[in-house]
Structures are given as structure tokens and as C-alpha cells.
C-alpha positions as CSV (number, residue, x, y, z in Angstrom):
1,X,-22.0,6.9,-33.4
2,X,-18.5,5.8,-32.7
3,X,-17.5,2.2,-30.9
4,X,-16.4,4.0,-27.9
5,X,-20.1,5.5,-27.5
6,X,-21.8,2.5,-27.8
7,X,-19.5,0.8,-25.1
8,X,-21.5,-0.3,-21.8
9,X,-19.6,0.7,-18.4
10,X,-18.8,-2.3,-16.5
11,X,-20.2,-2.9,-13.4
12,X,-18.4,-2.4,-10.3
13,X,-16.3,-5.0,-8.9
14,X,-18.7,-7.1,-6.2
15,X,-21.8,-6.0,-8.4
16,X,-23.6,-8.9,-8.7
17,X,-27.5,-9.5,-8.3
18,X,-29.2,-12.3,-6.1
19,X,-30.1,-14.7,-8.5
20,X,-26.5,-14.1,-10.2
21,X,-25.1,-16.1,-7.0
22,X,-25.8,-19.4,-7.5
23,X,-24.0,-19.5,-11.1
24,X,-20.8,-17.8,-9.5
25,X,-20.0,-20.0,-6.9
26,X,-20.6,-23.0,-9.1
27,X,-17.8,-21.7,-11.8
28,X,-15.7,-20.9,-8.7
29,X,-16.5,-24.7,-7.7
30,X,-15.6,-25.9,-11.3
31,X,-12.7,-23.5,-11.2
32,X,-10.8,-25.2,-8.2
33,X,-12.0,-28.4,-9.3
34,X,-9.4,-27.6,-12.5
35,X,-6.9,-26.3,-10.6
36,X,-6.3,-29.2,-8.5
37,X,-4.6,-29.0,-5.2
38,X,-2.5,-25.9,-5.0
39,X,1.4,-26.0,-4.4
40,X,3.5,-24.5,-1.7
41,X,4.8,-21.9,-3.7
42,X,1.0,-21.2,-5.4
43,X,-0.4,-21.0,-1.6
44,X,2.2,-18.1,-0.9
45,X,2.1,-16.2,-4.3
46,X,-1.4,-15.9,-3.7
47,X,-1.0,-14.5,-0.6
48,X,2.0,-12.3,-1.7
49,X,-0.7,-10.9,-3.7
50,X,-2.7,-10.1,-0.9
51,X,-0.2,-8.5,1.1
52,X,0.4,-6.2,-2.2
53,X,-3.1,-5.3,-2.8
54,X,-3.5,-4.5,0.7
55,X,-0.3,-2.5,1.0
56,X,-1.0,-0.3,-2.5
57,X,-4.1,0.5,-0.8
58,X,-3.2,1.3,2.8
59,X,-3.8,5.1,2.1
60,X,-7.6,4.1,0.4
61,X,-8.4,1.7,3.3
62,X,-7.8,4.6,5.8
63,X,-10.1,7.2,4.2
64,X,-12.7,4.6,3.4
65,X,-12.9,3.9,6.7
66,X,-13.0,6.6,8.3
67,X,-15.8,7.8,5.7
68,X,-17.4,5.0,6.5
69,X,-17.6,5.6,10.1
70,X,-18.0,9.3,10.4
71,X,-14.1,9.5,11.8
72,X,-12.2,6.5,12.5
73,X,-8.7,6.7,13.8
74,X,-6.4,6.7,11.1
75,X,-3.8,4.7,13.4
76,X,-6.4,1.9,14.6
77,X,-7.2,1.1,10.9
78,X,-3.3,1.0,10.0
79,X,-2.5,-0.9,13.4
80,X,-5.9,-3.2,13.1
81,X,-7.2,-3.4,9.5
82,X,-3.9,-3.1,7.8
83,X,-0.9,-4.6,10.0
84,X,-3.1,-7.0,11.3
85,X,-3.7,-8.7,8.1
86,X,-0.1,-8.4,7.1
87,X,1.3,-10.1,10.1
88,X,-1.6,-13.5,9.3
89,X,0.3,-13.2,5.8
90,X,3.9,-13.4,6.6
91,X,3.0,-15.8,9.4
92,X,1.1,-18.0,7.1
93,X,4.0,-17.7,4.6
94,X,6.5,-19.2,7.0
95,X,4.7,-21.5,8.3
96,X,2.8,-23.1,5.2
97,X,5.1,-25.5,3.8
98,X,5.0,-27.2,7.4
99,X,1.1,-27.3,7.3
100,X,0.9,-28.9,4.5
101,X,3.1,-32.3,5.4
102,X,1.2,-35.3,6.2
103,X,1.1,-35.7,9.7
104,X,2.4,-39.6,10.7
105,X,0.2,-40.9,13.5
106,X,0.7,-44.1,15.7
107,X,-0.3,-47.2,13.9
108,X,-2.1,-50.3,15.8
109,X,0.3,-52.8,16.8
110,X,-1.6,-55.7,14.9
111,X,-0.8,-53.5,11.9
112,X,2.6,-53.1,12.1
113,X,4.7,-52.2,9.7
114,X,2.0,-50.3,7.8
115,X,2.0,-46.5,8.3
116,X,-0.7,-43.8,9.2
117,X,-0.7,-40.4,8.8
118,X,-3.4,-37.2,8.0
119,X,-3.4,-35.1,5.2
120,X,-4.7,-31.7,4.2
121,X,-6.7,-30.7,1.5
122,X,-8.5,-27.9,0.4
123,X,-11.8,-27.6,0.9
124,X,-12.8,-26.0,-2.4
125,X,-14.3,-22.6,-2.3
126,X,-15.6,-21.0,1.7
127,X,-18.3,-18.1,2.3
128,X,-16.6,-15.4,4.3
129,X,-19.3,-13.1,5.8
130,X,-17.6,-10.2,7.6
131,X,-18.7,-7.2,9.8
132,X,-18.3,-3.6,9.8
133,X,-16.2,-2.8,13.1
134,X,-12.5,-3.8,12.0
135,X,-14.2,-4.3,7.9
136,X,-10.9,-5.2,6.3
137,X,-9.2,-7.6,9.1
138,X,-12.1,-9.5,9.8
139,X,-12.9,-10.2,6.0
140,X,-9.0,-10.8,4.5
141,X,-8.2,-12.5,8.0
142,X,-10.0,-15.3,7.4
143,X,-9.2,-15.5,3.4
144,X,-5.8,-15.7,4.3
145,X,-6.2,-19.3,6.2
146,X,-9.1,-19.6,3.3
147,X,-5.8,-19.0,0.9
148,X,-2.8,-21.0,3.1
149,X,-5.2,-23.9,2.9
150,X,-5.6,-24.0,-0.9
151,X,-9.2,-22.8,-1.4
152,X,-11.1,-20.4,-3.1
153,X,-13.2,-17.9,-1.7
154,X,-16.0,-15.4,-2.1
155,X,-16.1,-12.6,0.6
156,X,-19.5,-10.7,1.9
157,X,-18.8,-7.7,3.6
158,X,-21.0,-5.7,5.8
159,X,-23.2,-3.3,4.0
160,X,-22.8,-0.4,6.8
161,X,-19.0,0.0,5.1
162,X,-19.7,1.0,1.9
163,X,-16.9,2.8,1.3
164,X,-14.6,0.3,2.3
165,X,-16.2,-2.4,0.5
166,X,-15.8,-0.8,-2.5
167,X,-12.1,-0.6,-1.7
168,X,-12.1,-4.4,-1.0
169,X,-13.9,-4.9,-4.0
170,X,-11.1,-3.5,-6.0
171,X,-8.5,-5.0,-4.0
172,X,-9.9,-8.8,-4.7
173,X,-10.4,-7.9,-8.3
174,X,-6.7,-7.0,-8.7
175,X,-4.9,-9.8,-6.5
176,X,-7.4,-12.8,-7.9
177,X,-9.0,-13.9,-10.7
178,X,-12.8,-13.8,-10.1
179,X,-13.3,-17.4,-10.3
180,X,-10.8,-17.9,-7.8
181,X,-11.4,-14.9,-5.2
182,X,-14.7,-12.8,-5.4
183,X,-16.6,-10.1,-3.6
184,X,-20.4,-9.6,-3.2
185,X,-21.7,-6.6,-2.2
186,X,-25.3,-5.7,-1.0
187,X,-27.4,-5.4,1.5
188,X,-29.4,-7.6,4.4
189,X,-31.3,-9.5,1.3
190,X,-27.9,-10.2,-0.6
191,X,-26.2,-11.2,3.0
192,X,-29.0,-14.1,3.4
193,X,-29.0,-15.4,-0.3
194,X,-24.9,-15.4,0.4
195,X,-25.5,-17.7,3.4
196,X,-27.7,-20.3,1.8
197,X,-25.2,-21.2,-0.7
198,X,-23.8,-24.6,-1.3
199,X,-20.3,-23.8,-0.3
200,X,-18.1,-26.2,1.3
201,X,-17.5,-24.1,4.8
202,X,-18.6,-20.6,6.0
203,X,-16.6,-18.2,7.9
204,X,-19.2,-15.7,9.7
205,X,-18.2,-12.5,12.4
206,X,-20.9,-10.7,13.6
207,X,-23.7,-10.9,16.7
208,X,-25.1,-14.1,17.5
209,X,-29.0,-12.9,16.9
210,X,-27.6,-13.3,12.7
211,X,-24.8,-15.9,13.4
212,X,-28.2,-17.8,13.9
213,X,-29.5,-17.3,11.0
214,X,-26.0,-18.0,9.6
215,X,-26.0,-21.2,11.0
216,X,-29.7,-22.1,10.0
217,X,-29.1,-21.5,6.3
218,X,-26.0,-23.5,6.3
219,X,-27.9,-26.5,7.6
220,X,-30.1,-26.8,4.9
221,X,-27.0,-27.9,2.5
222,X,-25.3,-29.4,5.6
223,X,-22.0,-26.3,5.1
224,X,-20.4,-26.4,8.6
225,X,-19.6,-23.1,9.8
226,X,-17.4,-21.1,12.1
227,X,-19.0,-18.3,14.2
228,X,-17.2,-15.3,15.6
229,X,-20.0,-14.2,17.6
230,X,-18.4,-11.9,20.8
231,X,-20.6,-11.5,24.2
232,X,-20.1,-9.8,27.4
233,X,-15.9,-9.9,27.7
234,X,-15.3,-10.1,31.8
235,X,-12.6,-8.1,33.1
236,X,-11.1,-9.3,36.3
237,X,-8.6,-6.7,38.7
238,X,-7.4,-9.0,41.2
239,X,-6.4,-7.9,44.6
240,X,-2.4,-7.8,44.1
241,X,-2.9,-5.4,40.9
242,X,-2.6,-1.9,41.1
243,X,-5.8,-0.7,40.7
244,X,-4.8,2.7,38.7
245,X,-2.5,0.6,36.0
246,X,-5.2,-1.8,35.5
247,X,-7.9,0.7,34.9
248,X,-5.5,2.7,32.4
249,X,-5.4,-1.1,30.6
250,X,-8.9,-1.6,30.7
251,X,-9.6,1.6,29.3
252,X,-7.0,1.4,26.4
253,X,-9.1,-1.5,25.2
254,X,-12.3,-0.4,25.7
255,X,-12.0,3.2,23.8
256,X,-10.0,1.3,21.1
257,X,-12.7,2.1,18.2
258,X,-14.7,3.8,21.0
259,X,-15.5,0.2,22.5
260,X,-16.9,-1.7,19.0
261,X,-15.0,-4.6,19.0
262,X,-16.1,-7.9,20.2
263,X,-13.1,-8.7,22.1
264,X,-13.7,-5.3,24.2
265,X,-13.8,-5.6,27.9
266,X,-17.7,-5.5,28.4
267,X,-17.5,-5.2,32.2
268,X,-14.8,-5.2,34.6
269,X,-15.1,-6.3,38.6
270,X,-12.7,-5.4,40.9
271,X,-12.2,-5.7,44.8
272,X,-14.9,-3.1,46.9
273,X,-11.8,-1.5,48.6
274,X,-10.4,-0.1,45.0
275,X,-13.8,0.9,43.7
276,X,-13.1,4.4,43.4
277,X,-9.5,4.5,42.4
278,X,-10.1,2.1,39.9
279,X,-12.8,5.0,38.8
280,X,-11.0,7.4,38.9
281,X,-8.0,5.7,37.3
282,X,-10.5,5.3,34.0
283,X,-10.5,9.3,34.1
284,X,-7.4,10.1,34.3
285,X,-6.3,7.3,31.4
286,X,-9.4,8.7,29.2
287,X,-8.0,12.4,30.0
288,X,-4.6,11.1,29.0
289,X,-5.5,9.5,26.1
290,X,-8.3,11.2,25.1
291,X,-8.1,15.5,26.3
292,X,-10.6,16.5,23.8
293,X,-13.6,13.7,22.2
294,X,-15.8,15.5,19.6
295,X,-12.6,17.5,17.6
296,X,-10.3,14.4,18.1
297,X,-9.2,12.6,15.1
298,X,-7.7,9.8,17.3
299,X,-11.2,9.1,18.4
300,X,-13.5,7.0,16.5
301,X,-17.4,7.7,15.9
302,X,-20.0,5.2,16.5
303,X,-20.7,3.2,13.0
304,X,-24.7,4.8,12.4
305,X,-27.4,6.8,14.3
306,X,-28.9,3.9,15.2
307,X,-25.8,2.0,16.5
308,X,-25.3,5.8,18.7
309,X,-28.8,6.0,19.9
310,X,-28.6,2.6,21.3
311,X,-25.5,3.1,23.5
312,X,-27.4,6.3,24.9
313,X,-30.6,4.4,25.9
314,X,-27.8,1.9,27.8
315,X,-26.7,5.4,29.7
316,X,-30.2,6.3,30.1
317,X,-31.6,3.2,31.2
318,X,-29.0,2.7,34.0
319,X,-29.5,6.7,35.3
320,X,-33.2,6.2,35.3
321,X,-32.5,2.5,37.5
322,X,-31.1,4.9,39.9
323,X,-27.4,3.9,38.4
324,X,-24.6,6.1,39.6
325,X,-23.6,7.3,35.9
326,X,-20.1,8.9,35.4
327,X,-19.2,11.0,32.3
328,X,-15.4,10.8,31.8
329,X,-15.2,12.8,28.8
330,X,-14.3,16.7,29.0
331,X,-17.5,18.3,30.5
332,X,-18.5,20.2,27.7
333,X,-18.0,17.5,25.2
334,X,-20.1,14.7,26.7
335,X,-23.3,15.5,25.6
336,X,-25.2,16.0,22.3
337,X,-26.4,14.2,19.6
338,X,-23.3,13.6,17.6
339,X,-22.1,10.0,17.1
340,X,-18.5,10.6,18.7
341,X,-19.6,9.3,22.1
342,X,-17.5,10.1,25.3
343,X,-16.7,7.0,27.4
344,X,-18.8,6.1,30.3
345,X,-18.8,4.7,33.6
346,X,-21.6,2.8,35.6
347,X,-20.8,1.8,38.9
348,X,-22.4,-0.8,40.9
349,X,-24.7,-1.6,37.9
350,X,-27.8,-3.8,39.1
351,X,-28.8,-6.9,37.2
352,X,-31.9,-5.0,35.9
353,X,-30.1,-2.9,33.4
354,X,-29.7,-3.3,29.9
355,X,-25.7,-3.0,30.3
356,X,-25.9,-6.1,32.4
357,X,-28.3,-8.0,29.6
358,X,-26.6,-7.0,26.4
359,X,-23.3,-6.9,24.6
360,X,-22.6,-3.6,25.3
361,X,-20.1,-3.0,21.7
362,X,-19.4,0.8,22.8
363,X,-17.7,3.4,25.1
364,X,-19.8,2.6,28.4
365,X,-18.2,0.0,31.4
366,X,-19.8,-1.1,34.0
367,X,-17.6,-1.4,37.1
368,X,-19.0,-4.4,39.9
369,X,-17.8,-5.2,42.5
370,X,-16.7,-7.9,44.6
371,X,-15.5,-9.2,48.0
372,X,-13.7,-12.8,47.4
373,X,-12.1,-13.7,44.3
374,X,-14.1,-16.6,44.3
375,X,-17.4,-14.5,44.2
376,X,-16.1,-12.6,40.8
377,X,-15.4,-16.1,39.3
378,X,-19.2,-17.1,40.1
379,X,-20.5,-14.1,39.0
380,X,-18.7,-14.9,35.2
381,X,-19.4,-18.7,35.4
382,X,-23.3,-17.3,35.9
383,X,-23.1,-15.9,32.4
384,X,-23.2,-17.1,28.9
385,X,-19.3,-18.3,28.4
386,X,-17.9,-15.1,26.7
387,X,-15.4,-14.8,24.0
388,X,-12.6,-13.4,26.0
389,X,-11.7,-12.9,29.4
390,X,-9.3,-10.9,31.1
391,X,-7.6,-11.2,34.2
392,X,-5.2,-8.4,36.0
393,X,-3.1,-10.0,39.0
394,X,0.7,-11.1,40.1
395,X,-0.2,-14.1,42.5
396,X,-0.1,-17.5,40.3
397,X,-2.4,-19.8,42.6
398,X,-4.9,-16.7,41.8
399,X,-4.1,-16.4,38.0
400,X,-4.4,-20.6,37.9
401,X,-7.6,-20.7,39.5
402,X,-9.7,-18.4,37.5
403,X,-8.2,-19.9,34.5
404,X,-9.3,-23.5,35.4
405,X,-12.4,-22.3,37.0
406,X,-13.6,-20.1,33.9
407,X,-14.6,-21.1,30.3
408,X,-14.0,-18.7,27.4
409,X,-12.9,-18.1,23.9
410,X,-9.3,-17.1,25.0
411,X,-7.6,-15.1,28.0
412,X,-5.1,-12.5,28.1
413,X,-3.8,-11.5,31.5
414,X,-2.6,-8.4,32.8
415,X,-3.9,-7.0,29.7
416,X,-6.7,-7.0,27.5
417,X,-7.5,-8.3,24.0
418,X,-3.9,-8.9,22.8
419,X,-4.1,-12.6,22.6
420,X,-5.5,-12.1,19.2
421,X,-2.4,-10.2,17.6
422,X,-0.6,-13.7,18.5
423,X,-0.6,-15.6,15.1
424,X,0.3,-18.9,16.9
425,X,-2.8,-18.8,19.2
426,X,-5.9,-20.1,17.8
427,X,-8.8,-17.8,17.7
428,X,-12.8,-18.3,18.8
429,X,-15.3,-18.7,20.8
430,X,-16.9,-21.0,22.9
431,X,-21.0,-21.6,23.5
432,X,-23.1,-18.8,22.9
433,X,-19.6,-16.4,21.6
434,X,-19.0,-19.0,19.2
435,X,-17.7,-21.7,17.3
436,X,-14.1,-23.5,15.5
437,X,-11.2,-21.8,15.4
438,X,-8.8,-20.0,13.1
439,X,-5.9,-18.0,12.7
440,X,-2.2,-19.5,12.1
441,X,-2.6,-23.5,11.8
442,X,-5.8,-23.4,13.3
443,X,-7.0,-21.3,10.5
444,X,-5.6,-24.1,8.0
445,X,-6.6,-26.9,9.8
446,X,-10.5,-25.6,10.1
447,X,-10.3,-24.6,6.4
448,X,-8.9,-27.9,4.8
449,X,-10.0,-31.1,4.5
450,X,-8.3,-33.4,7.6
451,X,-8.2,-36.9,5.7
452,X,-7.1,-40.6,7.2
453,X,-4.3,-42.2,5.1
454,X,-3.6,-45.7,6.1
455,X,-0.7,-46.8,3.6
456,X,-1.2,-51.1,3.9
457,X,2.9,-52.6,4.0
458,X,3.6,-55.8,2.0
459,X,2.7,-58.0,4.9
460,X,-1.4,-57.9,5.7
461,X,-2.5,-59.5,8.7
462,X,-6.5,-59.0,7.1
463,X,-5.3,-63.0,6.3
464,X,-5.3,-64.0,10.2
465,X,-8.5,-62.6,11.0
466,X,-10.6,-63.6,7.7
467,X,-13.5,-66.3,7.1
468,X,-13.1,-69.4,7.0
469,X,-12.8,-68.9,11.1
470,X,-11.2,-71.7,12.8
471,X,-8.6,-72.1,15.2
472,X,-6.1,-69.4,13.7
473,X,-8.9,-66.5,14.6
474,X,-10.2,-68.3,18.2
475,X,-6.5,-68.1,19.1
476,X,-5.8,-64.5,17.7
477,X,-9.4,-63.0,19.6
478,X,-8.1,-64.8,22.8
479,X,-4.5,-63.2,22.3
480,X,-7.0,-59.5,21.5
481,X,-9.2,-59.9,23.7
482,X,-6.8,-61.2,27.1
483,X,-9.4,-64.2,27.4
């Protein structure tokens, strides 16, 4: 037999078993204990790097994808998965240098002329846990702050994108050295044995049933953690907004990747008197956007059967409350069994229904209504705080007030979900959508380690407050203390 014969394959990039994961995060712990604290110009050729890998594989990241998903719009994976994470790149580029200065902060009076000021420091080496519905821009989104801030990291992506994963896979392999930036891939068993590890901060996306879990795991080596978690998104159409350009707004946002994104308007209330030509707005934007569903490429499937079967039982379960259920795909193409799901209306949905109870992460809106601005602002503040809101209207005492008079992750009005494409605005959730913050300096910030620096001047006044106490002191805690 020849040496080529006797040669053993090696594994796939992100093959790794359970027990393996202990050992690899402590040589990537050791690794960026060598390296020291990383450079400006280290911090961007890393993420150069990136931004290369990414770009060689745009092509790869598109059919994955949409393999992945049973058809996924090849222009919401270049626009999302691929520009997204290109943009957080060259934003982090420009901007890094300025990140990393100390910061000078004010310094006591007493302590004058000494000097305080915060620095950043890596970390060390974060857990990024992403999920399957943008599977690219929610895992290398957060590696790039992971990357601007000077850490390592190892990456977990959803196990529903296989395809895809094995693209990322190959993508970290060629950009990092393994001890530097890895990729685990595996299933629900691999995901929890990823989350128990010692690393120095987690980065999870996904619902908050597992960010739970997440966050219970973490606690047992004391890791703090940011959670993307997502909830029921309010859309509000105020009275001034025309009720047609709203719904064609709302509806752009909710079909983009037929409704699975956590940022998607989950329900919308507008005033009773524009009920039904908001409605019927939502058709004509769907039948604009949208003329055919089931032979569209520019329409994307629902991720699995089971993800598919759980938006129908939604549909079903507010027709069989006695819900008034309208199909806005083409007549012919809205039912079935396929997992390209036409977009859905319910109007006047009652609190019974499972639409109303759940995160909804598909092609079905519920449409409320109200009477007083006031009321739609109760009816959100009755919720758990979601992780976006949205608010449609021209009048500024009306824009103020739901803005002070609401809590959420972030707000974009007169549209809906483009707040997060703006690399300056943090990103995150608030109570039960979330917690910390990243993209742009936020990203940094929660990703490095924020450290006190007070730098002591020649003169000390330690000597005026100091034992043996006598009259110096009593004098200088009466002058402290205005006594």
C-alpha cells in the first residue's frame, strides 16, 4: 500500500465531538493569553479577513441558504446575510482606532492634578450561539465586535442550517487560525455542552424559552451573557398616516423572509375608521410584491415542517375562535401543505388566540384596533416590553408621547425594522426580548473589558487624610463634610 492510501481524511472544519470542547477553548484561552492585547492594525486585518472570506463566498452563502430553507430569496441573503455583515466591518474599521483610546474622565477635586480615564481590553475568547433565520449575519455580526474588541471567538451555529454552516465552517477555517476563531457544529446536545463553557462572555440569538437555558448554564461559571431574544414587535399606524402607505410598509417587513425575523412587526393596531383600508392596503402591497407565492423565487419558505405546521395551527386556531381570517396570497396558491406559506391577515384578533400569546416569527398579522392613541399605548405597555416597536405618524407631540410612554429594544418610525442597518445605533433588547447591547461601539464596549485607570500625580493628598488623625484631618472632614 502506498502513503497516499493509508492517509486518514480530515474531518470537516467545525467537526468536533462534546467532550473535545473543553480542551479547545482552553488552547484558545492560552492562545490569546500569548498573543497579548491586539493592535489597531491587527483588530482590522482580522476583520479585512472577514470581509474576504465572506465576499469569496457570497455565491456559496446564497445556495446554502436557500438549500437550507427550501427557497430563500437570493436578494434577502445578499442584502441581509451578506451586506449586512460587510457594512459592521467597514464601520468597525473606521471607527476602531477611536474605540480603543482611553477615555479621560473627571477626576475629584481633592485629587487634583491626578488623571482618570477607562480603558478597553479584550475579554479573551466569547461563545457566539447563533440562529437559523438570517444564519450568517447573526453569527459573523457579533464576531465582528468579538474581533474590533481584540478577542477570540468560537461560533455555534444553528443546527437547522446545515448547509450554511458548513459554509461558515470553511469560511472561519480560512480567515483565522483555529486557536484564534473556531466553529462547532452539532446539534441541541452540542448547543448545551457549548453554553456551559468557561468562556469569558456569550453572545446568544434565539427565543427566550433556550435564551433561558443560555443564561442558566452561564451562571454556573458566572459568564455574563447578551440575549437577543425578540417578542411580539408592536406596530403602531397613527391617525395622521396614510393608512394604505403604512400598510404597504408593514407588510414589506413582515414578508421579508416570509415574517421569520425577530424584529418583524408581530401585530399592528391602527385607528377603527382605517380598519379596512389598512386591509386591504396589505393586499394590494402583497399582490405588488408578491403576484405569485408557491413558484416565486423572491419568496422565502418556512425553515422545517414543523416551524410550517405551527404557523397553520396560528391560522387555524384564530378561524376556529370565530376570527375573521383573510388569505392575501393569490387564491389558488394559499392553501396546501407546502412550506412557502402565503401571508395572512387576522382582524380583530381576541386575546384568546395563540397569535395574541406567542411570537408569531411568520407570514400571519394580526390587525387591532383602536379608538385613542392613548388606548394603543396601553394595550403595548400591557405586554412583555418587545424588542422593537414601530410607529407610523407626522404629528411630533404624537411621535414624542408613545416614545416616552413605551419601553422597547429600539424604535423606528414611519418604517419598520431599519434601525438595525444603522451601525451607530446600539442593538438589543429589553426585559423579556433581552439583554446588553451590540453593534458599532456598543458591540466593543459589551465585548471588552471597561477598566478604571487612576494615574496618582507627584503631589498625593493620601498624606492629609492618614493616621495619626489630629487636627490636619478634623479640619479637612469639616472642610468635606460642610460641618
Amino acid at each position: 500500500m502506498n502513503a497516499a492510501a493509508t492517509t486518514t481524511a480530515s474531518p470537516p472544519p467545525g467537526t468536533a465531538a462534546i467532550t473535545e470542547l473543553p480542551a479547545i477553548l482552553a488552547r484558545m484561552k492560552e492562545a490569546a493569553r500569548k498573543r497579548g492585547v491586539a493592535t489597531c492594525e491587527q483588530r482590522v486585518a482580522a476583520l479585512d479577513r472577514l470581509a474576504h472570506a465572506v465576499l469569496t463566498r457570497k455565491d456559496a452563502i446564497v445556495r446554502a441558504a436557500s438549500s437550507d430553507f427550501g427557497n430563500r430569496s437570493k436578494h434577502e441573503t445578499l442584502a441581509v446575510d451578506v451586506f449586512g455583515v460587510l457594512s459592521g466591518i467597514q464601520y468597525a474599521k473606521s471607527h476602531v482606532r477611536d474605540w480603543m483610546e482611553a477615555e479621560d474622565r473627571e477626576t475629584s477635586w481633592i485629587s487634583l492634578p491626578s488623571v482618570s480615564q477607562v480603558t478597553y481590553q479584550p475579554l479573551g475568547v466569547i461563545g457566539i450561539i447563533s440562529p437559523w433565520n438570517y444564519p450568517v449575519a447573526l453569527a459573523l455580526g457579533p464576531l465582528v465586535a468579538a474581533l474590533a474588541a481584540g478577542n477570540g471567538a468560537m461560533l455555534k451555529p444553528s443546527e437547522l442550517v446545515p448547509e450554511t454552516s458548513a459554509v461558515l465552517a470553511d469560511l472561519v477555517a480560512e480567515a483565522f487560525a483555529p486557536d484564534h476563531v473556531t466553529l462547532i457544529r452539532g446539534g441541541v446536545d452540542v448547543g448545551a455542552a457549548f453554553a456551559a463553557l468557561p468562556f469569558d462572555h456569550i453572545v446568544f440569538t434565539g427565543s427566550p424559552r433556550v435564551g433561558k437555558l443560555v443564561m442558566q448554564a452561564a451562571s454556573e461559571n458566572l459568564v455574563p451573557v447578551t440575549l437577543e431574544l425578540g417578542g411580539k414587535c408592536p406596530a403602531i399606524v397613527g391617525p395622521d398616516f396614510n393608512a394604505r402607505k403604512a400598510a404597504a410598509r408593514v407588510m414589506a417587513a413582515k414578508t421579508l423572509n416570509a415574517g421569520q425575523t425577530c424584529l418583524a412587526p408581530d401585530y399592528v393596531l391602527v385607528p377603527r375608521s382605517v380598519r379596512e383600508t389598512f386591509a386591504d392596503g396589505c393586499r394590494a402591497a402583497v399582490a405588488k410584491m408578491y403576484p405569485t407565492i408557491q413558484s416565486n423565487s423572491d419568496y422565502t419558505s418556512i425553515i422545517s415542517d414543523s416551524h410550517a405546521a405551527r404557523i397553520r395551527g396560528l391560522v387555524d386556531d384564530a378561524r376556529s375562535r370565530g376570527g375573521r381570517v383573510v388569505e392575501l396570497g393569490p387564491p389558488s396558491e394559499t392553501a396546501g401543505t407546502t412550506r412557502k406559506i402565503a401571508p395572512v391577515l387576522v382582524v380583530e384578533p381576541t386575546e384568546s388566540m395563540a397569535c395574541m400569546q406567542e411570537e408569531i416569527f411568520g407570514p400571519l398579522l394580526p390587525i387591532v384596533t383602536y379608538d385613542k392613541l392613548d388606548d394603543a399605548v396601553a394595550f403595548v405597555n400591557a405586554r412583555p416590553r418587545p424588542l422593537a416597536l414601530y410607529y407610523f405618524g407626522f404629528d411630533r407631540a404624537s411621535v414624542d408621547r408613545v416614545l416616552a410612554h413605551t419601553v422597547s429594544g429600539g424604535v423606528t418610525v414611519n418604517e419598520a425594522m431599519l434601525h438595525y442597518i444603522q451601525d451607530d445605533l446600539p442593538f438589543g433588547g429589553v426585559g423579556q426580548s433581552g439583554m446588553g447591547h451590540y453593534h458599532g461601539k456598543e458591540g466593543f464596549v459589551t465585548m471588552s473589558a471597561k477598566k478604571a485607570v487612576f494615574r496618582q500625580s507627584v503631589v498625593s493628598a493620601r498624606r492629609l487624610l492618614a493616621p495619626p488623625y489630629g487636627k490636619l484631618a478634623d479640619g479637612l472632614l469639616r472642610l468635606l463634610l460642610g460641618a
